[in-house]
N, C-alpha and C positions, 0 to 999 in steps of 0.2 A: 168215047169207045166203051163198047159192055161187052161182055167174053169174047174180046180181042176183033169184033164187029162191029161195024156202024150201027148205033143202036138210033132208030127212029124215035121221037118222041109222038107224041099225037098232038101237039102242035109246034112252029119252028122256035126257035130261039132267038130273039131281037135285043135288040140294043138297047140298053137302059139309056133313056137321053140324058137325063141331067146327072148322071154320072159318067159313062162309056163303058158300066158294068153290063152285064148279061144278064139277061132277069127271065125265068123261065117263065113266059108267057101261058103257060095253061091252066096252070092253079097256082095258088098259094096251099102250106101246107099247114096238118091241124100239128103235127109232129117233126121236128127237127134233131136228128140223133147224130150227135158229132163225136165220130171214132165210130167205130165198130168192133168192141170189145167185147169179152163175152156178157157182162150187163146190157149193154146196147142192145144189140142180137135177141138177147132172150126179152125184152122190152119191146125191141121192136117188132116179134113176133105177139106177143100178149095182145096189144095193141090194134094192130094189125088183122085181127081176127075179125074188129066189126069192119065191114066192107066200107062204112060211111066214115072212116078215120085214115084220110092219107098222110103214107110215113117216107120220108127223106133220110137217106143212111148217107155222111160223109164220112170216107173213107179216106187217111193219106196214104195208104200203102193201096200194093197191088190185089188183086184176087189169092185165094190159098188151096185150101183145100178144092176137087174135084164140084162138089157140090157147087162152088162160088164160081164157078167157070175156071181153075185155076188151073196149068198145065204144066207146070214145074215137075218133072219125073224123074226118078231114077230108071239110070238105065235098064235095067231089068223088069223095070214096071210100065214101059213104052206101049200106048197102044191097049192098054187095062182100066180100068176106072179108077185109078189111087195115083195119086200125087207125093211126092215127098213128107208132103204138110199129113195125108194121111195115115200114113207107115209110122207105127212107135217107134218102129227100130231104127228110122231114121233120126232120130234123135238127137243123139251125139254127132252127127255129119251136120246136119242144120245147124248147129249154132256152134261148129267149129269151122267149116269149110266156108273161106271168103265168096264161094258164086250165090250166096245165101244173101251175101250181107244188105242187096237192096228190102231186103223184107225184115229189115228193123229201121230202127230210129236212125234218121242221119242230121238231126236238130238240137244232139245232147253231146257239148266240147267233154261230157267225161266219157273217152272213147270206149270205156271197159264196159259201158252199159249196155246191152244187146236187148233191150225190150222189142217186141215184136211189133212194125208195121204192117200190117197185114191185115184182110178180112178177118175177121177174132180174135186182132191182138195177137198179146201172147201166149190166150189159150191154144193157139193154133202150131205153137213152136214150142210149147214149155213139154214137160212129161208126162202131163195126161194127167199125172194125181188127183185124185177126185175126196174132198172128207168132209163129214159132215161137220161142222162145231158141236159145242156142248153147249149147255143150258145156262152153263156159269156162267159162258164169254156172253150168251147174250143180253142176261141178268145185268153184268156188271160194265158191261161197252157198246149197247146198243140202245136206238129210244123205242123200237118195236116188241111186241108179246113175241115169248118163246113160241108160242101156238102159233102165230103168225110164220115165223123163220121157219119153224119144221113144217108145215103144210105146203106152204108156196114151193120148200125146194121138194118135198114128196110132189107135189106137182110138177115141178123142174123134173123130173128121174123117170114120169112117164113120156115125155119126150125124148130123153137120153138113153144110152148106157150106161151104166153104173156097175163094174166086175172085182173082184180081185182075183178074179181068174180069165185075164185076156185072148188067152189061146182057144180057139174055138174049138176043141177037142176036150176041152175043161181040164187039161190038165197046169201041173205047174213046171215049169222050167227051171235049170239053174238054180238048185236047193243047194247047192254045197256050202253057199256062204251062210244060208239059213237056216243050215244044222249046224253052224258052227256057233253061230249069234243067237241063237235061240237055246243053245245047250249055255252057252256065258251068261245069258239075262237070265235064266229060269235059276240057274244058280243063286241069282242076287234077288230072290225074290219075287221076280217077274211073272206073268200068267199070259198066254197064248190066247189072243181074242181074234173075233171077225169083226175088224176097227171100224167100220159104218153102225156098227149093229148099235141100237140104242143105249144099253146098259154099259157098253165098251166106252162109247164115244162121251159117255159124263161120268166115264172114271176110268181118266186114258192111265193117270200116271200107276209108270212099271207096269203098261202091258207092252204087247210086239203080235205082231201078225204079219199076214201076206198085204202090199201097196193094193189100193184100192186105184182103178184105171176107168176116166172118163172112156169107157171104149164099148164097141157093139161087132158083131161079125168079124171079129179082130183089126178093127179101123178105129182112129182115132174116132168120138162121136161126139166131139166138145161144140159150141155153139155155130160156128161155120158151118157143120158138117148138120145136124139135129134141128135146129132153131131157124138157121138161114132157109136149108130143104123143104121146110113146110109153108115158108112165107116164096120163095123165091118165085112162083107162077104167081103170085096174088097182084092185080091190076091196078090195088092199093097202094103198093111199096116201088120203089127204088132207090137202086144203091149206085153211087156213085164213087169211083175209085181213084187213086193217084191226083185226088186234090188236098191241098188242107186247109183247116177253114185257118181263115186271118182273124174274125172278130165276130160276135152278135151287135145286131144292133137293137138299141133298146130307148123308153122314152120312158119316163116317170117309173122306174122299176118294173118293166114288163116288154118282156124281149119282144118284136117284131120283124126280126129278121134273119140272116146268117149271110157274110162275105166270105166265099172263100172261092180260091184261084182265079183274083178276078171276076166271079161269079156271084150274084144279089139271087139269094132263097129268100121268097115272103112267108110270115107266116100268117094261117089267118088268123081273128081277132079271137078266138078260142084256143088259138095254138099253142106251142111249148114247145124248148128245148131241151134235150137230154145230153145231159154231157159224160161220154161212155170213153173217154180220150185217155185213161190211165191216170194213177198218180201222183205221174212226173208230165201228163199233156194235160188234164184239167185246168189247174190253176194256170198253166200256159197260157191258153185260150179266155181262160176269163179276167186275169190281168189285161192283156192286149187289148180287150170289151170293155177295159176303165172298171171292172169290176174288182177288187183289190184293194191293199191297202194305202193309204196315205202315202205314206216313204216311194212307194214306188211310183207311185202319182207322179210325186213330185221330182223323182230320179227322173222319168223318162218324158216329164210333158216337154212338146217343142221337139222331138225324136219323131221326124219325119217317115222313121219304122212303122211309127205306131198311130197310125189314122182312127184305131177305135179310142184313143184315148180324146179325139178331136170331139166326139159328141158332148152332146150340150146335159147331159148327166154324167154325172160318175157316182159309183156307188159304193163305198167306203165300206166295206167288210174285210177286215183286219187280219183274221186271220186266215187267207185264201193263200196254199201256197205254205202254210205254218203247217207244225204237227206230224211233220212228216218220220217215218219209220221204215225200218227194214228190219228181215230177221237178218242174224248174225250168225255165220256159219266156220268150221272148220274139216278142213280131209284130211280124217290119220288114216293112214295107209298099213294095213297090214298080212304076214303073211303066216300061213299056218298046214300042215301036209294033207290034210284032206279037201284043201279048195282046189277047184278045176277052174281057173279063171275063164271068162268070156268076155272078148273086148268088141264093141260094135263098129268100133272104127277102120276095124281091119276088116269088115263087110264080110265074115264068114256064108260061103256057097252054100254048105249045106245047110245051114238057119235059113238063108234068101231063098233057097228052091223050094224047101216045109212052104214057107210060106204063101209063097206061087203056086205052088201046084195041090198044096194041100188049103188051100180055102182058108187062107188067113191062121194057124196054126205054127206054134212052136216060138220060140223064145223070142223071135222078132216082131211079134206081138207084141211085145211088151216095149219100153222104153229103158230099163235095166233096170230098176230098183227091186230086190228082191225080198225087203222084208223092213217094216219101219216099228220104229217102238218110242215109248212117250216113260218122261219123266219128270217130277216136279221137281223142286226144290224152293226151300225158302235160305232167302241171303239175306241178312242185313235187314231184319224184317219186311221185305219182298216177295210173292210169290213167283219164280219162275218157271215156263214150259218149256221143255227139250224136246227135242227130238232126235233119235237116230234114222238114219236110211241110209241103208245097204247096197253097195252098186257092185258088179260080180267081177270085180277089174280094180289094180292098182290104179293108184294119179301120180301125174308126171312121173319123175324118174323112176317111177318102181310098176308104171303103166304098162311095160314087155312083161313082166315076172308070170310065170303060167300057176304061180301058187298065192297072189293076190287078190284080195278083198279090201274094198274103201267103204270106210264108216265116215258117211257125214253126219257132222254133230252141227245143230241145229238151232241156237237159243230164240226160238218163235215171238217171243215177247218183251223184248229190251225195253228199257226205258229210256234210251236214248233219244233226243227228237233233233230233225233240224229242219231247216227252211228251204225252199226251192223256190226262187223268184228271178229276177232280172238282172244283172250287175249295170252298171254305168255306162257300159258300152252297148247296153240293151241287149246282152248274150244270153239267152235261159240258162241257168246252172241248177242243176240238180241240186245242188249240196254247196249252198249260200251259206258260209260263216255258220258252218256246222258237220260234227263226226257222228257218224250212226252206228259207225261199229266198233265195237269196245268203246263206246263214246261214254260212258263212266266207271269210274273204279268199280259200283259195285255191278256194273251190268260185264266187267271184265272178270271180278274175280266169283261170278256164276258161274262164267263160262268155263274157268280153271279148274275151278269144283268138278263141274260134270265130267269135263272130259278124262280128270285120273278118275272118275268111277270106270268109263266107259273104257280105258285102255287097262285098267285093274282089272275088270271080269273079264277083259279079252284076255288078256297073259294068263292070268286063273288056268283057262280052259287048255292052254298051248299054243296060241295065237305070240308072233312076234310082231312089236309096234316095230313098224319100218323107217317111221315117218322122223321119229327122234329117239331119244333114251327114253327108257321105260321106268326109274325111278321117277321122284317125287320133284328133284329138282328140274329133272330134265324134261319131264310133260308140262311144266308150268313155264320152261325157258321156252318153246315151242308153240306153244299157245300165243307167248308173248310176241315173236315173230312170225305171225300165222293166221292171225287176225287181219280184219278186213276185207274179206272178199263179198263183191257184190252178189243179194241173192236174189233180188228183181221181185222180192215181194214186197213192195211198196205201197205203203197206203198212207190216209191219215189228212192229206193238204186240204179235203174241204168237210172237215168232221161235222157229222149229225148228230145234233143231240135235241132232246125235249125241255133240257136245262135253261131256262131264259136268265139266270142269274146274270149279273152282268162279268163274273168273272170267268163264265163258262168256257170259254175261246173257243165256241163251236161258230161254226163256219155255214152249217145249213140246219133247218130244224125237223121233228120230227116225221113231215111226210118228206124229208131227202130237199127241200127247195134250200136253195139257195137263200140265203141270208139277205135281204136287200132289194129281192125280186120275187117278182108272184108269180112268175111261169117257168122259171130254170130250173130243172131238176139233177141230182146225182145218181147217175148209175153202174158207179165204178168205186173202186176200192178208196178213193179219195172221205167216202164218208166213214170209212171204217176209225175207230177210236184209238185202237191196240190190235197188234198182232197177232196169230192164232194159228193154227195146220195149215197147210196148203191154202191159201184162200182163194181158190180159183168156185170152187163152189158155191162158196158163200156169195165172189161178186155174182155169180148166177141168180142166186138168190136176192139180192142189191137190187138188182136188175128188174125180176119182176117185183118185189116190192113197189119201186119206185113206179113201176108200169100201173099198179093197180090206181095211184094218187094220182097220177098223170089222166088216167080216162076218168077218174070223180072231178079234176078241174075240167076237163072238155065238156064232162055231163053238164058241167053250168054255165056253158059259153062263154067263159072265158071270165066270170064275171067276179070282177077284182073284189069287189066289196062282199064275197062271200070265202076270200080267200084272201085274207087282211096277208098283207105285207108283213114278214117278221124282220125286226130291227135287229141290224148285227149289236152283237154287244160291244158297250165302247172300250177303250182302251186309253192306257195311258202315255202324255208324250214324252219325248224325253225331258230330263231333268234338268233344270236350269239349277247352276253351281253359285252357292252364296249368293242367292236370292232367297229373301222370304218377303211374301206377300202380308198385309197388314191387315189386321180385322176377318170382319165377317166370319169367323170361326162356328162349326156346329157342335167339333167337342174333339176331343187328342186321345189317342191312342195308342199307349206305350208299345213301341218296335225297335229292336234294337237295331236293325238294317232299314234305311230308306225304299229299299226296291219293295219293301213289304207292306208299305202304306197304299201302294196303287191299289191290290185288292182291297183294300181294309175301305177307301174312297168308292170303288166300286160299288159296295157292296152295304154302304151307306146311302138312306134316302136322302137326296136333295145335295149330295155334295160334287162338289163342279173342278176341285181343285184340292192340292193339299203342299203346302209345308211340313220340311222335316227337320229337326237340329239336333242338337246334341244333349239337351237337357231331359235330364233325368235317364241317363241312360242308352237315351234315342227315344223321339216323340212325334208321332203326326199329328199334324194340326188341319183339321180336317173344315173347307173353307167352304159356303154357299155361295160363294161370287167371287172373284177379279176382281178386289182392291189395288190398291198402291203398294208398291214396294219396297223395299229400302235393303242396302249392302248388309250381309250376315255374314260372317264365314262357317264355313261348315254346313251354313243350309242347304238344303235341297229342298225342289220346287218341281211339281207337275200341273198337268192340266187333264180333264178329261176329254177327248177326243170325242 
């Protein structure tokens, strides 16, 4: 089915014989894009452009926005060109009102996660936030030139919309909480910018401004709506909806294929895979393909779930699925006499008719954020980013109050990391034997920090914290019960880096490929290193990046030996307990923790293995082969993988 119609193909669809798969009989493809996110989308439009590059979008969710054929309406919008998915101010009804719920994830047992299945992802459900990064994040977490990142997404923004003034009347809405927040920050030093502008956006900390909104004509304008639009006639592309893929298939590190729903996509011998699945669906999908690590290999081989693990390669990249991050957020809630709250929830008439009748106009343009500001701090010799943003409404119990304003506080850059792989039972778990929020002392007591600044300049001003006590004990007892909540900006499980060290624990290298294989590419927040603003932009930019590496492998036909294979870096196994191996030693290296010899092994030429004991303090003994062993107590023992 294609926008709810029998969609013809130009030629039928037959039976795969020697499997009872489905195999689309009329081409094979030079392009394979699995999810349709907003990196996907913007890739597979790049792409897309030469007429001689056929591109395959798999989709597991439904259509979204208007453009994708999507028909999901509010009542008031029946009959009009906009969808739910298109209206900002739908916003808060989408990802609170359960008739929503088939357009997220239903393959993640943490039910609290609402990531969007949809044409766009969750660019298509999240609030529109549009920001550029800075120079620093890309300097110090990316393997691309800064010139690179800012051109492609000045590229990306002549397709799109890009406003912080979403009402098509140009004006702004809803300022009451943002003469409130803007008179408390500017007190504390702060300065009033236009946060995309150049100068602003690489020296964000202690400014504030009006949200910047992926939006055009007062409609959302995120990659569904922009990217899809301009490719969706093209005789080149099709997108396929409501399947998801099961596995790639692959043979000597070089994908040739895609199963999903039942269904065999070829690719041809030039072709490629773009993996635009989020994340928390990336490493999904390339675990299931035997792409992965070891542990999990070996967890799930013989798990009649997982048929891609049946092929006669597997390709051991370690940390797929590692690395993983989130920002960490909290809502203090507060009240103060000159705010006029506005809640979206309560679908106010006279916002919904402005905007009907007046051409996309007035506050339901928007998504509700009415003002964000940026802060650094350093902790415990750490650099952190905060962020506030302002939404024009209390949360929970203080969500009725008509004198309510919520400041969500933001820490964009934790250093907490955890894993997201498979457990035993072959379940995907988001958050495998690992805490991402407040997930260390010092990325908790950042968060404690910022927030008595930010509830300090509120009171300053006359503002009342709602949420707890507004002393020193009581903002930090609060914090402490108040942590944790999920904020769906997830990245990191398949990190890009240019780093080949062997310690590096990146995941793909610097054209975004996949560690392992010559034609997988990343186009989604999975390559990102570290957390940063909104990153819905940036995977935009992800997107065509990896789109530009993606048509230089096609220019060469596919041809492996011009696009060497890069080796994941190895890793080490676990620890055998009073064992030490004998001999062949290269040379010891005083550490007083064992776990610290695996890099020190790494990162040594020619060594294969290492013993550790207790002598002199704590010693690695750093081995060029698997000798013999003999009973130690207290040794420990690795191997390099």
């Amino acid at each position: 089915m294609f926008g709810g119609k029998s969609y013809l193909w130009a030629c039928a669809l037959v039976a795969f014989a020697a499997s009872g798969r489905v195999v689309d009989a009329e081409m094979a493809h030079d392009v394979i894009v699995i999810g349709s996110g907003p990196g996907g989308l913007v890739a597979a439009e790049y792409l897309s452009r030469n007429s001689k590059i056929s591109v395959l979008i798999i989709e597991a969710g439904p259509r979204s926005l208007a453009a994708t054929g999507g028909t999901e309406s509010p009542d008031y919008a029946v009959g009009s060109k906009f969808t739910a998915f298109d209206i900002l101010g739908e916003y808060e009804t989408i990802i609170s009102d359960p008739k929503y719920a088939k357009f997220r994830t239903g393959w993640l047992p943490e039910s609290t996660i609402g990531l969007g299945k949809l044409v766009g992802g969750s660019s298509s459900i999240n609030a529109g936030l549009y920001f550029r990064v800075s120079d620093n994040y890309v300097n110090n977490s990316w393997p691309c030139s800064i010139e690179s990142v800012n051109t492609k997404m000045d590229e990306n923004e002549q397709i799109h919309g890009a406003t912080d003034k979403p009402s098509t009347d140009g004006l702004w809405y809803l300022q009451e909480g943002y003469k409130i927040v803007a008179k408390a920050f500017l007190a504390q030093g702060y300065s009033e910018k236009t946060l995309n502008d150049v100068a602003a956006r690489n020296s964000k900390s202690k400014t504030f401004g009006h949200p910047p909104f992926i939006s055009n004509k007062g409609r959302r304008d995120s990659p569904a709506n922009a990217f899809w639009g301009k490719m969706a006639t093209r005789s080149n592309v099709k997108l396929v909806t409501d399947l998801e893929v099961d596995y790639i298939l692959h043979t000597a590190g070089k994908a040739t294929g895609v199963i999903y729903g039942g269904n065999l996509a070829k690719l041809t011998s030039r072709g490629t895979v773009v993996m635009a699945a989020g994340a928390l669906g990336t490493p999904k999908v390339l675990i299931r393909s035997g792409i992965g690590s070891a542990d999990q290999f070996n967890m799930l081989k013989g798990n009649s779930k997982f048929p891609g693990l049946a092929q006669g390669d597997l390709i051991t990249n370690s940390f797929v699925g590692h690395n993983l991050f989130d920002a960490n957020v909290v809502f203090a809630s507060f009240s103060h006499p000159d705010m006029k709250s506005f809640r979206y929830v309560d679908r106010p008439t006279s916002a919904i008719d402005q905007y009907i009748n007046k051409t996309g106009s007035g506050p339901w343009s928007s998504s509700g954020p009415v003002l964000v500001a940026y802060e650094d701090l350093m902790v415990e010799g750490r650099q952190y980013e905060f962020q506030t943003t302002i939404m024009p409404h209390g949360t929970g119990e203080f969500v009725t109050r008509n004198d309510a304003f919520t400041a969500q506080l933001f820490l964009n850059n934790p250093e907490a990391r955890g894993v997201a792989g498979f457990n035993e039972e072959g379940v995907w778990r988001a958050f495998k034997n690992s805490n991402l929020y407040a997930g260390t002392m010092r990325d908790f007591g950042a968060m404690q920090q910022y927030v008595h600044r930010v509830v300090n300049a509120m009171t300053a001003q006359g503002a009342t914290f709602l949420s707890g006590q507004s002393d020193d004990k009581g903002i930090s007892e609060w914090v402490s019960i108040n942590t944790g909540f999920i904020v769906h900006h997830f990245g990191g499980t398949c990190m890009a880096s240019g780093d080949e060290l062997a310690g590096s624990k990146r995941c793909a290298d610097s054209k975004l490929r996949v560690l392992g294989t010559s034609n997988i590419f990343i186009a989604d927040a999975s390559a990102m290193r570290d957390g940063t603003v909104n990153p819905m932009g940036f995977i935009m930019y992800i997107g065509r990046e990896a789109a530009e590496h993606i048509s230089n492998y096609i220019a060469t036909g596919g041809d492996v030996t011009k696009w060497d294979i890069q080796k994941p870096p190895q890793v080490c196994s676990a620890m055998e307990k009073d064992v030490d191996y004998i001999g062949n030693d290269i040379k010891s290296v005083n550490k007083g923790k064992a776990e610290d010899c695996c890099d020190v092994c790494q990162n040594t030429n020619g060594c294969k293995l290492y013993t550790w004991t207790t002598y002199n303090g704590g010693t690695c003994w750093l081995k060029r082969e698997k000798g013999p062993s003999k009973a130690l107590t207290g040794a420990l023992s690795a191997q390099l993988l």
